[in-house]
N, C-alpha and C positions, 0 to 999 in steps of 0.2 A: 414579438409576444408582449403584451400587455405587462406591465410590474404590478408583481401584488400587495402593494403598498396604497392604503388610505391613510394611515400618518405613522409619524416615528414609531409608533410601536409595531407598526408592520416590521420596518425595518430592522430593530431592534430583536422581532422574533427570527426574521432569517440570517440574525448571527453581523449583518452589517454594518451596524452604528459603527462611529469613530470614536464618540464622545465629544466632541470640538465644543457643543453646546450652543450651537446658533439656534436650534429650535425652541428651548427657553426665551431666549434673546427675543426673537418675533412671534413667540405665538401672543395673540390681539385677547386671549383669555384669560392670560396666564394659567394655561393647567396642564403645564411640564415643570417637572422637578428634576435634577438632575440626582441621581444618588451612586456610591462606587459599587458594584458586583465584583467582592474583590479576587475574583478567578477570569473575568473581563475586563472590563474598567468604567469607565464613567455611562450611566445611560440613562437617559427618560422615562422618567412614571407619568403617566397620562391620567388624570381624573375625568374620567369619561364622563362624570353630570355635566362636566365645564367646557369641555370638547365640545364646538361647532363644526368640525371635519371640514375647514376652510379652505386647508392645502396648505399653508402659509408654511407650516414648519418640513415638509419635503420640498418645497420648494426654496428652501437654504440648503438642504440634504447633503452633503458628500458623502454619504452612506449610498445615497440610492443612486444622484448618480454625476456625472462629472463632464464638462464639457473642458476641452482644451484650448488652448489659446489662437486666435487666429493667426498665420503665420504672417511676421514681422517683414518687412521687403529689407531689412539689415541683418536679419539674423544669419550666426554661421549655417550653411548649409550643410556642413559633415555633421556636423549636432543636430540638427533641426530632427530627423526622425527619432532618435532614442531621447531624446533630452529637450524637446521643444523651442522654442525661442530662447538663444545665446547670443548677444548682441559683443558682448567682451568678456573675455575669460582672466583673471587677475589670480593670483595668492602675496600674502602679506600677514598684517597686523594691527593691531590698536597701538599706536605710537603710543600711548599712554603706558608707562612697562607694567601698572596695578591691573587696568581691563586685562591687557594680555597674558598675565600669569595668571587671574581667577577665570579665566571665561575658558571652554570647553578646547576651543584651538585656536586661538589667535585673539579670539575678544572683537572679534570683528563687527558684530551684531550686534553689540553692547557701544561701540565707538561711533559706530552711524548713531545710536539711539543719541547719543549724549549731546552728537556734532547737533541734530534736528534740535534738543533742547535746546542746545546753549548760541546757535547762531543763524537757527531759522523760525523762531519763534516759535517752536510747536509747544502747546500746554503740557501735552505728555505721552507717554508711550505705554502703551497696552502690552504686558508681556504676563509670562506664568515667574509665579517665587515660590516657596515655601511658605506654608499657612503658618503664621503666627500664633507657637503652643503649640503645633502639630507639624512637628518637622517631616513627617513623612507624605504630610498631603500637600498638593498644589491647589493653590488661589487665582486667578484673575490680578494683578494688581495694576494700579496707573502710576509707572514713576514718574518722578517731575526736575528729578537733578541725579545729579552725579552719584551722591551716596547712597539715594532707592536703587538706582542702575546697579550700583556695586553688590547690593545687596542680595540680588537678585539673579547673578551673575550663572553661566554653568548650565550644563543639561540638566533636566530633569526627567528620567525615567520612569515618570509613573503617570496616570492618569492625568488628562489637562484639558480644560475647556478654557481657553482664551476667548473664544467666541461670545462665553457667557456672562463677559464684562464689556460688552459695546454699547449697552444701553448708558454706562458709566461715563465711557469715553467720548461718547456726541454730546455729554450735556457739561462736557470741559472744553468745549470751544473747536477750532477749527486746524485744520494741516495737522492731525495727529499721527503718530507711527505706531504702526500694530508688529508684533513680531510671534511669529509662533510655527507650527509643523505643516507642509504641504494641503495636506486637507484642511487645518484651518483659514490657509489662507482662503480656497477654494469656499466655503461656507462665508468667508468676509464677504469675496466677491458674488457669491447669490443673492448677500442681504443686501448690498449696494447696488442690482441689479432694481430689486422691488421697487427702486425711487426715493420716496421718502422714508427709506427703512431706516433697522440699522446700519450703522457701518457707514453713513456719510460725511463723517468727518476726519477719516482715515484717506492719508496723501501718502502715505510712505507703508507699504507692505515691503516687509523683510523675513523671509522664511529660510529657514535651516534645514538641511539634509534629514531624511530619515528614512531609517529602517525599521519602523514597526514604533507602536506604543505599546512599551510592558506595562501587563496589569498590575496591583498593589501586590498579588500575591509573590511578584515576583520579587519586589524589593523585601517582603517579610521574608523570603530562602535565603536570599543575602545574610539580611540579619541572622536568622538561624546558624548560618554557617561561622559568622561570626563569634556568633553566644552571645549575642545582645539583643535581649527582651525590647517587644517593640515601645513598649511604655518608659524605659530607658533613655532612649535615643534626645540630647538634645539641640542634636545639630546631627544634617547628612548631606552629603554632597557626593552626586555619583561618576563627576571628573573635574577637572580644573587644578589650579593651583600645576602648573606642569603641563606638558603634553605628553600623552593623553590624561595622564592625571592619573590618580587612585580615586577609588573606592570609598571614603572615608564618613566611621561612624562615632561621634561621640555623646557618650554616654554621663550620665548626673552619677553613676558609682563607679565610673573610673578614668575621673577629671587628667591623673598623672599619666594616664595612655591615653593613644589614638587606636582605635577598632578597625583596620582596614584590608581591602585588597586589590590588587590587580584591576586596571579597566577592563583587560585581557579575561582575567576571570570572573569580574560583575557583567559584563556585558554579553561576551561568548560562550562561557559556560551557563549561564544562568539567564539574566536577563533574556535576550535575543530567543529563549525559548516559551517566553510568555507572553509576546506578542499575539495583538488582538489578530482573530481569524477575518478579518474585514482589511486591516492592512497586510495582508500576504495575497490580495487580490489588486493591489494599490497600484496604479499605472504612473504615474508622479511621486517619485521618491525624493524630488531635490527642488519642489516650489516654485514647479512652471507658470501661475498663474500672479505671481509675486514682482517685484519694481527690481528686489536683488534681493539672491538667496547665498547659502555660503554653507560650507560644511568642511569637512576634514579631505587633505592634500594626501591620501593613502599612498599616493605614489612613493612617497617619503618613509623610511627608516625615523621611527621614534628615537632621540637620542637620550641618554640621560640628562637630565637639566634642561633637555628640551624647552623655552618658553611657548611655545607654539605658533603657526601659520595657520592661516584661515583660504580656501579655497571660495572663490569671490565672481559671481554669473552675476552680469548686468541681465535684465530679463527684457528693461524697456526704457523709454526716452525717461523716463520719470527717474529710476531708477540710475541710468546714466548722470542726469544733470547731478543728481545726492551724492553719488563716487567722485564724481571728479570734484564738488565743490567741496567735500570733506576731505579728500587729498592736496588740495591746494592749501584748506585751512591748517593741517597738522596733524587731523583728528586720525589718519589712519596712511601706514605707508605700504606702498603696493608696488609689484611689478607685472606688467602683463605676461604671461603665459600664451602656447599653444593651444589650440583646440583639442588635442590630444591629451594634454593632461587631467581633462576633467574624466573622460575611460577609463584611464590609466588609475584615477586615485579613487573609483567608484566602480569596479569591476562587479561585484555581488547586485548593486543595485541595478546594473546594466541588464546583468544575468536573472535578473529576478522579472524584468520586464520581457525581454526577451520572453520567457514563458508563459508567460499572460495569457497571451490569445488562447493555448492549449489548455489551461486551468479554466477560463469560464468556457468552454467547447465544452469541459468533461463534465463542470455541474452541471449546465444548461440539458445536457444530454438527461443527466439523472433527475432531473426536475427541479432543482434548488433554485432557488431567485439569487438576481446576481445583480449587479451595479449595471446601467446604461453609460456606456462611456463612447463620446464623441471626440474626433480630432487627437485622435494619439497614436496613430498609424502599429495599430498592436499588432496585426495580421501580417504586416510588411516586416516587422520585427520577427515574429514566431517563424515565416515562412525561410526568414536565413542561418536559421541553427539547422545544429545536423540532422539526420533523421533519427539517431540514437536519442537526441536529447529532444525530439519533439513528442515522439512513444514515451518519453521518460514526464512529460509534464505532463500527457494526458490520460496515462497508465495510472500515474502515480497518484493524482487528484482523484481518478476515478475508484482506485482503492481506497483511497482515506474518504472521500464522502462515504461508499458502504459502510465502512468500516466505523465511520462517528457518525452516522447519520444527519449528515449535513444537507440531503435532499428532503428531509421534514422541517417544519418550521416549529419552533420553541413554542408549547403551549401558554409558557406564561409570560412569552413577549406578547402575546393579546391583551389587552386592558379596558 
């Protein structure tokens, strides 16, 4: 069936935007704006006098739609279906003990970024910070040493278009490192598809684990439960410093305390519930299209004082030659792992794909528009769960489309 998408704002009205923000980046018009909906998160305002309807910006799309990586003749084979292309499986650290206590689980992704600075000449590395004056909102930024990195360090739970700073990044020179969520990797690699797009001077993609992007409203519940008004706030950080870290909000009227909670309770009870409706259809939770991705070793019991590990997938040669020469250098220490351990510390994400195939079956059936996805053997996935649990993903989808009317498209995603 044909997609009913003539440009982002199609997309946008059947609820599927990521936000990543590549379609700013390439549209030849400029007449995409990015702005927050904050009960969604980041999305495109199209000026339709300016609009040529060229394709340009669904043709960067991971919203609409996502092809997978071709299969590697190295990669593990017990990974290759659920998880794509695994060349090596590692957990470790940023030898550096400052990355590995502020970054989210180990500073791992922050150690490669720094190794690429400081001793492979790259000008700089494309990642999301905290907007400067607006600790609540995330930026684009290009850091270029050690203390932008540091600065910058830690998840951020909210709204993020890394994408929408590549025009940035190619006019700083050449070998740059891009870091950011599975789908953005996926829109880097569309625009570096086009040729002379953006995104051609990105040599190092490093993507991190994810389970959904929470919208803004979801970090203002936080703060509510806090009791810390958002205009308050002059610093937030929603892990680090620890593994997994707190919660932590501080505030200009109450410098002598820290505001905080639980990752357990920002992310589980709250957060995790305000995930965009576009990544709960997401068939790439861990940056199969990426050089090397990394996220949290679940396998693992949190201890107190934890300084944290980093769970560390080579994806590709590129990606190989960066681990080992920053392992040799100091920048990061590692030990190889089993192939089992990446199941074992990503069990939800496992299970979430797993049901894939029976979620777009159910809207498909209701008439909802839905992502075109290539090469990620979803069907071979859905067909080895039980029977209980395959009625339960296409029951359950098919009640909640009724139920929220997810098989109509948003009137005023049209523009």
């Amino acid at each position: 069936m044909r997609q009913p998408f003539d440009t982002v704002s199609d997309v946008v009205a059947w609820r599927l935007c990521l936000g990543c923000g590549a379609c700013v980046s390439v549209c030849p018009e400029e007449a995409l704006t990015l702005v927050d909906v904050e009960g969604d998160g980041l999305r495109p305002t199209r000026d339709a006098a300016r609009c040529a309807r060229c394709g340009t910006c669904l043709a960067v799309c991971p919203g609409a739609a996502i092809d997978g990586a071709p299969a590697h003749a190295l990669a593990l084979d017990s990974l290759r279906q659920a998880w794509g292309n695994v060349l090596e499986v590692w957990e470790g650290y940023a030898t550096d003990p400052e990355i590995r206590y502020l970054g989210s689980s180990g500073g791992i992704a922050t150690a490669l970024s720094l190794f690429a600075l400081e001793k492979q000449g790259s000008p700089g590395v494309l990642h999301i910070g905290s907007k400067p004056g607006h600790p609540l909102d995330n930026s684009p930024f290009v850091s270029r040493n050690r203390d932008e990195l540091l600065v910058r360090t830690g998840s951020r739970y909210a709204p993020a278009a890394p994408c929408s700073g590549l025009g940035t990044i190619d006019r700083d020179g050449e070998a740059s490192v891009f870091v950011g969520k599975p789908c953005d990797v996926v829109a880097l690699r569309k625009c570096q598809a086009l040729g002379d797009g953006q995104g051609r001077s990105i040599r190092l993609a490093i993507s991190i684990f994810c389970a959904g992007t929470p919208s803004t409203q979801g970090t203002r519940t936080i703060l509510a439960q806090l009791g810390v008004r958002p205009e308050e706030v002059t610093e937030f950080r929603y892990r680090g410093c620890g593994w997994p870290g707190r919660t932590v909000a501080r505030t200009s009227s109450r410098s002598d305390a820290e505001c905080s909670m639980s990752y357990e309770q920002s992310w589980g009870d709250i957060l995790s519930k305000h995930t965009q409706f576009r990544c709960r259809l997401c068939p790439d939770s861990t940056g199969e299209l990426a050089d090397i991705s990394c996220g949290d070793p679940w396998y693992r019991k949190a201890e107190p004082d934890d300084a944290g590990r980093s769970l560390v997938l080579v994806r590709t040669e590129t990606g190989r030659q960066a681990l080992h020469e920053a392992m040799k250098a100091g920048y990061v220490t590692l030990e190889k792992v089993s192939a089992d351990t990446l199941p074992m510390s990503q069990a939800s994400l496992l299970r979430r794909r797993a049901h894939l195939w029976g979620r777009l079956a159910a809207l498909r059936v209701l008439g909802a528009a839905v992502p075109a996805y290539r090469g990620f053997s979803l069907f071979a996935n859905w067909r080895a769960l039980p029977a209980t649990e395959k009625m339960r993903s296409l029951l359950g989808t098919a009640r909640r489309t009724v139920q929220r009317k997810w098989y109509r498209r948003e009137r005023e995603g049209r523009q």
